[in-house]
N, C-alpha and C positions, 0 to 999 in steps of 0.2 A: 636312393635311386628309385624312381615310381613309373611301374610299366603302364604303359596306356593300351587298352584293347586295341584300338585304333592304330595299328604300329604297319605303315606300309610298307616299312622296308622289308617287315616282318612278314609281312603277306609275301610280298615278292620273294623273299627265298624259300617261303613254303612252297608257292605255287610253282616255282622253280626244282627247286627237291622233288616235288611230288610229279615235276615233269621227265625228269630224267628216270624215278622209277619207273612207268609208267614207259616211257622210250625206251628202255633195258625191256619190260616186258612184250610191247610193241614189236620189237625186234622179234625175241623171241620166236612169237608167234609168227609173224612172218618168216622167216628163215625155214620154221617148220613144213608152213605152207608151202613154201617154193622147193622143198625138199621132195616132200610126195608130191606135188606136180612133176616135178623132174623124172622122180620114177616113172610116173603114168604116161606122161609126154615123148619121154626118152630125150627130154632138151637138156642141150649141155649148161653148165652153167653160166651165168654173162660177166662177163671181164670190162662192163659198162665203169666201176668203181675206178680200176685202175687207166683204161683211155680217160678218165677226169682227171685222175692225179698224175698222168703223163704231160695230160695237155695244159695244166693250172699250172701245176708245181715242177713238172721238167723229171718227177721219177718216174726211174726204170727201171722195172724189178729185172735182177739178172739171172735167174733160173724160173722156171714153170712153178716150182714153189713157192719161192719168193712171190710171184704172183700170183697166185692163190690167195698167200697169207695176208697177202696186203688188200685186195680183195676185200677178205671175213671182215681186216682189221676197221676197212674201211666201213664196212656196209654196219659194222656194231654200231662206228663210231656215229657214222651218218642219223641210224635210225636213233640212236638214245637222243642226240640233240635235241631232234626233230621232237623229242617229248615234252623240250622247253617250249616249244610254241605251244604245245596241247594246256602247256601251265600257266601261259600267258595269255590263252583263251577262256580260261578258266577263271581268269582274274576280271574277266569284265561280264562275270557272274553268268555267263552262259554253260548250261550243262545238258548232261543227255546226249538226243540226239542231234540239233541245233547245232552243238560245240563239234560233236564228231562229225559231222558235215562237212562245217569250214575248215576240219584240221584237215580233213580226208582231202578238199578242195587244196589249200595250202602245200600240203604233199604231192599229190598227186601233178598238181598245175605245173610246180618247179622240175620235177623231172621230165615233164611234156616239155619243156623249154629247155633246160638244161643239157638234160641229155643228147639231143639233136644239136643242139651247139657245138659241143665237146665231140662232135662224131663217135659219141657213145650207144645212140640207139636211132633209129631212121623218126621223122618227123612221123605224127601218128597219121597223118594223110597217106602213108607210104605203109601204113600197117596191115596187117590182113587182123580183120575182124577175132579170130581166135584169139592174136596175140593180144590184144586191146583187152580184148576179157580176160584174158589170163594176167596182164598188169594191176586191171581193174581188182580185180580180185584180191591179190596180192596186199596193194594198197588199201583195200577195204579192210579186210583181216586187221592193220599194222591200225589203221584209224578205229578202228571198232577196238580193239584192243587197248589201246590207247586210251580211249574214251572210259571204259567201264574200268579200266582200274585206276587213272584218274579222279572220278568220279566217286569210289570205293575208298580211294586214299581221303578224299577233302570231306566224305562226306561229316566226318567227326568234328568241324574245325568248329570253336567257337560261336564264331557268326551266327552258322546256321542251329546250332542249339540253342541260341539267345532267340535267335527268329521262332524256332518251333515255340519256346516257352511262353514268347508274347501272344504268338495264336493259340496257345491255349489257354493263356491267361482272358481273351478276347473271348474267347468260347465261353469261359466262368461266365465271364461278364455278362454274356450274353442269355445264357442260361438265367439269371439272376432278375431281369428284366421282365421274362415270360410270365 
């Protein structure tokens, strides 16, 4: 059997693995974020998770616990996905801040849409400017997060140590000429 550098399926479940770490940590840091804003705010937490999975999928959590947990469960679930986009951004060799951009934009756009749909969060026309910053926020933190450890995870792949080698091999060369 003869591995070939060039193996995109292989790309694809890297950049895919490397997306879900990356959304596990994404989360994270958001979760943190909206923790200490909550203290400082004194806002309650948003039960946006569960009006989606009431109004998609018909569940009803039946104690305050129950919705809660379903909640976390969801909001874990939601954000790790969303690291498979940041992986799949990542595959059309976009990195930095560029890639965190469009994932921030990709995140951030779906819930501007989504949410108001599902009578989960009011249209952002209907927002008072705080709240909007405080989403903003949130969603920055979860993409910038995202992004650097993304970014941290791929930077060892192959590819890119073949590319470094040939620019230095260019550099020899170049030196060589002088």
């Amino acid at each position: 059997m003869k591995l070939h550098e060039d193996n995109t399926l292989g790309a694809l479940g890297s950049a895919i693995g490397k997306g879900l770490l990356a959304g596990i940590a994404a989360t994270a840091a958001m979760t943190l974020s909206q923790m200490i804003e909550m203290k400082i705010t004194k806002r309650e937490a948003s039960d946006a998770p569960v009006k989606v999975a009431e109004d998609t999928a018909g569940v009803k959590p039946a104690t305050k616990q129950d919705k809660q947990q379903l909640s976390q469960e969801l909001h874990w679930s939601y954000g790790t996905a969303w690291g498979v986009a940041r992986g799949l951004i990542g595959l059309t060799g976009l990195k930095g801040l560029p890639a965190t951009l469009v994932h921030f934009g990709a995140v951030w756009g779906t819930a501007l849409i989504m949410l108001p749909k599902h009578d989960a969060a009011k249209p952002i026309t209907e927002q008072k400017p705080q709240e909007i910053a405080i989403d903003v926020l949130h969603h920055g933190i979860y993409a910038i997060t995202a992004g650097l450890v993304y970014d941290a995870l791929d930077a060892g792949s192959r590819r890119e140590r073949k590319v470094k080698k040939i620019l230095a091999s260019l550099k020899g060369l170049k030196r060589n000429f002088k």
